[in-house]
Structures are given as structure tokens and as C-alpha cells.
N, C-alpha and C positions, 0 to 999 in steps of 0.2 A: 489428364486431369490434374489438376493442381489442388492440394488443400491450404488453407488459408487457413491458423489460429489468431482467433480475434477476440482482441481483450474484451468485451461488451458491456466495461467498466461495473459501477458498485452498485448500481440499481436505475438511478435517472435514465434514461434515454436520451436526453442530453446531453449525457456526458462520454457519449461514445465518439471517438473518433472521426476527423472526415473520412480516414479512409478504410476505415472499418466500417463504417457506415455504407461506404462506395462498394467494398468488396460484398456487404450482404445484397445490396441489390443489382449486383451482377453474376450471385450465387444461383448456379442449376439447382445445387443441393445443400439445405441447409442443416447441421447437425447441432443442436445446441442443449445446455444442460438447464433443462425445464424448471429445475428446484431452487435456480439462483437467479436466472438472467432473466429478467425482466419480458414478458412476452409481447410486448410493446412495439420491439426494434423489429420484429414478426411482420410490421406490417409494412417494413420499406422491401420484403421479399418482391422479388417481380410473377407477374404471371406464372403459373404451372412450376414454380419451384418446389422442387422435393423436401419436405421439412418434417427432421426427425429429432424427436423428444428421448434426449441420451439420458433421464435421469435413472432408467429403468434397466439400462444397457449394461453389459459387459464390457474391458477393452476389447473383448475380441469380436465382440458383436460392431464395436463400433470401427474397428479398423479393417472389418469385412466390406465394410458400405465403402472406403477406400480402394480397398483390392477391388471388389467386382466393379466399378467407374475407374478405374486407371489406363488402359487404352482410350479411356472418351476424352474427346475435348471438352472443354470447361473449367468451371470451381466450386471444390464444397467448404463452404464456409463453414468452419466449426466455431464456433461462440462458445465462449468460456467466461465465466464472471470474473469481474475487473480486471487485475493483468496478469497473461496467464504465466508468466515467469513465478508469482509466488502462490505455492500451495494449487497450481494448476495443473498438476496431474496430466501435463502435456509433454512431457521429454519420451517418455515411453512410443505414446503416439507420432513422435518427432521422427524417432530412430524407427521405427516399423518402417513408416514412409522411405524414408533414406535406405531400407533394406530392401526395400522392394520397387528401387526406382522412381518414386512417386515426388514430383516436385511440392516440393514446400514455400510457405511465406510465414510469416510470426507476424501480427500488429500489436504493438502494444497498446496496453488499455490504462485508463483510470482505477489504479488500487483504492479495494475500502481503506485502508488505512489513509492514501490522502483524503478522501472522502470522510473519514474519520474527523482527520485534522480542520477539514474546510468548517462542518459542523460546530466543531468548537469554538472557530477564529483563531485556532493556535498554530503557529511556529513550534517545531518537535526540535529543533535546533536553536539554542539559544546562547550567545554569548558567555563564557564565565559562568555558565549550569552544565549545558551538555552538547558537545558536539559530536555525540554519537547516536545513530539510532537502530537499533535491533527488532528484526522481526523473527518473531521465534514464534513459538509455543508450548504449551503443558503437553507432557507427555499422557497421552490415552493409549487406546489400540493399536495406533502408531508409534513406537516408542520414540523420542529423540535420540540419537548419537552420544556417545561416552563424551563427559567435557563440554555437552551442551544444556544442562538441564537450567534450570531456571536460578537456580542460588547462585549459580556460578554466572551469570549472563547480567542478574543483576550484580553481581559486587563490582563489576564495570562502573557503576553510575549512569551509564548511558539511558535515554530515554526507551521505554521499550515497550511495543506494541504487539500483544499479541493475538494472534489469531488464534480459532476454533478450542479456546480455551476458557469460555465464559462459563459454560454448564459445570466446570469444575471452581466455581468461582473463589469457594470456601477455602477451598486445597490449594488453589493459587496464590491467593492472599494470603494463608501462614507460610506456607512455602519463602514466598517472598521477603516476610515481613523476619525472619533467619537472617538476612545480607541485606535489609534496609527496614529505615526505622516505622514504625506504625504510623507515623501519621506522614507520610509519604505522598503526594495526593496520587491519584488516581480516577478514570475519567473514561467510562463504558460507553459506546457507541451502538445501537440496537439498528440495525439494516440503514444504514449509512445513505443517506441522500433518498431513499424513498418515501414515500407520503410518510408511512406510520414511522420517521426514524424519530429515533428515543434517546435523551442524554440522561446520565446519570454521573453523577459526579461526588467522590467522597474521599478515602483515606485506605490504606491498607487493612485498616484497623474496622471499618464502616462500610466498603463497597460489597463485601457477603451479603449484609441483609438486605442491601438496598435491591441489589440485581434477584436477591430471593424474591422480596415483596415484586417487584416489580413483571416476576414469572418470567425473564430474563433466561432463555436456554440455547440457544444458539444464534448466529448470524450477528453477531457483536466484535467489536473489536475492543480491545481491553488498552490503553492507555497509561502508561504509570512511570513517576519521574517528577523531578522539581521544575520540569520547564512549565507545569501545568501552576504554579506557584504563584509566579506574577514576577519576581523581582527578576532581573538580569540587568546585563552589563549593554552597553551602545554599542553598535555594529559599526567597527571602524569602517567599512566600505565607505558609508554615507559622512563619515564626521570629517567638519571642516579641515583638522591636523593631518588628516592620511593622504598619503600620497599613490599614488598606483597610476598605471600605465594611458590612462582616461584623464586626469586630473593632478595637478601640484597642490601638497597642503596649503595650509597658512601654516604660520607659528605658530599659533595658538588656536586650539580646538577642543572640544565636546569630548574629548576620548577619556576612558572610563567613568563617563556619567551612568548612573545605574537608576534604571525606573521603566514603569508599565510600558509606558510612551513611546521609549525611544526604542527598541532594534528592530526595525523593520525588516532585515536582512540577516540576520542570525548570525554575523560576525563572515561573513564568507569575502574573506580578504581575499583568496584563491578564483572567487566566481565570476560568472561572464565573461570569459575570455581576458579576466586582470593580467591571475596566474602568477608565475614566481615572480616573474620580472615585475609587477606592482609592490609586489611584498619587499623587492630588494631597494626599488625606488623610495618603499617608507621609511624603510630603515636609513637609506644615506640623508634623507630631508629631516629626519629627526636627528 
């Protein structure tokens, strides 16, 4: 038996994978987490597939259904909401498998936080604001790491998204608002690509009340950073002066124009297979 984790992205059905799609409906056995993942994708199961609701489970309840199917031939599809590389609670279940022989596959999925971003129409990466973006979170039950708490993650500047830290919204926002200034924007995402998803959008200083009034307690992603601002700088990729590996400048070009409009590509001189040697070709043509 082979287990398969599958990203089963941020809520749409839609936006699962082809081949996370393919692997549920070639799944004997389906194990998925009932409280997140859309019950939807439920219905590409095929005939007489085994289909178990993990919201209720134990790991060890759930890595038993592993062990007693591991001499069988087949696949249990485990579904995990969006991708289960972050906050997915699958490295455990990874290394059990690997300890007990059991072959493994990973699909990755559509994370909320793109689905965040798609919501919005925003670029997290922008020109001359930020080209960094962090996924963290507010420490609860789960504590974070010494060196990771949130003051220090913001005095980065980088844009930062975080996850299962909306119900703390109040304490997040002063927290924050220590290493960046109050009116900062900020931009809540309430169940990301499903019918009921919800935007909120305010200031460090203003998103407390909004996500209160709004009864805002979990399944949010919290957004915050000036890329949500509006201004930035033109994405050299596309401007007529840059040169890179695809493409010779002109002399003269659009580079440091700064407005709404222009960076459709967030400054990623490096992307698509440019890489340095674009970067080196700009520099000798300028």
C-alpha cells in the first residue's frame, strides 16, 4: 500500500490538483480532515472506497489505518487542506510510514495564503516595498520557537501572512504594531476561495474591531505589509531597458517608474529560468 498526502488546496474544489485529483480517484482508501477539506472532492472517490473522517482521530488512530493496509496493494489517499507542507501536521505521519516501510508520495496543493492573495488581486512581492514573505504565526498552545515571535519577524519589513492567528486578533495587532507603525495596512481573508469567503481590510490600528464585529474566529489568513498600499516600483523583468537572457534592452526604458499599474511581476529579475546570467547580461547593457 502506498499513502499518498494531498494537498486538497484552500476550499474550491477546483483548485485541487490534476494529480491529486487522479490519486483520489484511484484511492482504496480515503483518510481526510473533515473540519477543513471541502467534502466535495468526496465525490471523485470511486466505487466501495473506504472513506475516513480524521477530524475526530488521533495520530495514532490514523497511522493504524496505515499499518493494518500495508501488506495490501493499493493507495490511501490522505487529504489535507491546501498544502500540506505548511501547518500540515504531516512530517510525523511521513516518518511513521518510512519507519514501518510503508511507501510514500507528497502532492502538493494550493495554500490559503495563495488563495489569500488571489482574493485580493494582490502580488505579496513587490518591487522596492518587499521582497520577502513570511509565513509564521501568533503563538497559542503551540508555542513558536525562541527568535521567532512575531515583533522580530515583523522588524524584517517583509510581507507577512499569518496563519491560525486571527482569534488572537487584538494581541496580534499590538504585538505588531511595537516594530511597525499603526497604520500599516492589513487585509484578513475569512475561508479563502469558498462561497462564504470574506475580505476585510484595515490598518494595524483598525483590523481588531473589524475581524470582532465581523465574528471573525478562525480559518483566516491575516495579511499585513505595505505591498497591500498600492504604490511600488516596475518590475525590471518586463521594462523595455532590462536586459536578461530572453531579451536585449533598449537604452532607454521604463525602469524605476513607480505606480498601481505597472509591476506585474514583482521585480523577479532572477525568475523563469532568466536567472544570474540575465542579471549579468543587465548589468553589461547598462
Amino acid at each position: 500500500m502506498t499513502v499518498c498526502f494531498i494537498g486538497a488546496g484552500p476550499g474550491d474544489p477546483d483548485l485541487v490538483t490534476m494529480r491529486g485529483l487522479s490519486r483520489i480517484r484511484e484511492a482504496d482508501i480515503i483518510v481526510y480532515a473533515g473540519s477543513l477539506v471541502n467534502p466535495a472532492l468526496l465525490e471523485h472517490a470511486r466505487r466501495g472506497a473506504e472513506v475516513l473522517d480524521s477530524a475526530s482521530m488521533t495520530l495514532e488512530q490514523v497511522t493504524d489505518v496505515y499499518r493494518r493496509h500495508a501488506a495490501e496493494p493499493g493507495l490511501i489517499a490522505r487529504l489535507h487542506t491546501g498544502d500540506p507542507s505548511i501547518y500540515g501536521a504531516v512530517q510525523e505521519q511521513i516518518d511513521f510510514c518510512r519507519g514501518a516501510g510503508i511507501s510514500i508520495e507528497v502532492v502538493p496543493g494550493v495554500s490559503s495564503v495563495s488563495a489569500a492573495a488571489a482574493a485580493l488581486e494582490q502580488e505579496l512581492t513587490l518591487p522596492g516595498i518587499s521582497q520577502t514573505v513570511i509565513l509564521s504565526r501568533a503563538a497559542g498552545r503551540t508555542p513558536v520557537p525562541a527568535g521567532e515571535d512575531l515583533v522580530r519577524v515583523a522588524a524584517t519589513g517583509s510581507t507577512l501572512a499569518l496563519f491560525l492567528s486571527v482569534q488572537r486578533m487584538g494581541e496580534v495587532a499590538e504585538t505588531l504594531m511595537t516594530a511597525l507603525p499603526a497604520d500599516t495596512p492589513v487585509a484578513v481573508v475569512y475561508r479563502a476561495s469558498w462561497p462564504e469567503q470574506t475580505i476585510l481590510r484595515g490598518t494595524l490600528s483598525t483590523i481588531a474591531a473589524g475581524v470582532r464585529e465581523a465574528g471573525i474566529d478562525r480559518q483566516a489568513v491575516v495579511i499585513v505589509g505595505r505591498v497591500l498600499a498600492g504604490a511600488y516600483e516596475r518590475s525590471r523583468l518586463y521594462d523595455p531597458g532590462f536586459s536578461h537572457g530572453f531579451r536585449r534592452g533598449s537604452v532607454t526604458g521604463a525602469e524605476g517608474e513607480v505606480g498601481r499599474a505597472g509591476g506585474d511581476d514583482g521585480g523577479k529579475d532572477d525568475a523563469d529560468g532568466v536567472g544570474e546570467d540575465a542579471d549579468a547580461r543587465g548589468r553589461e547593457d547598462r
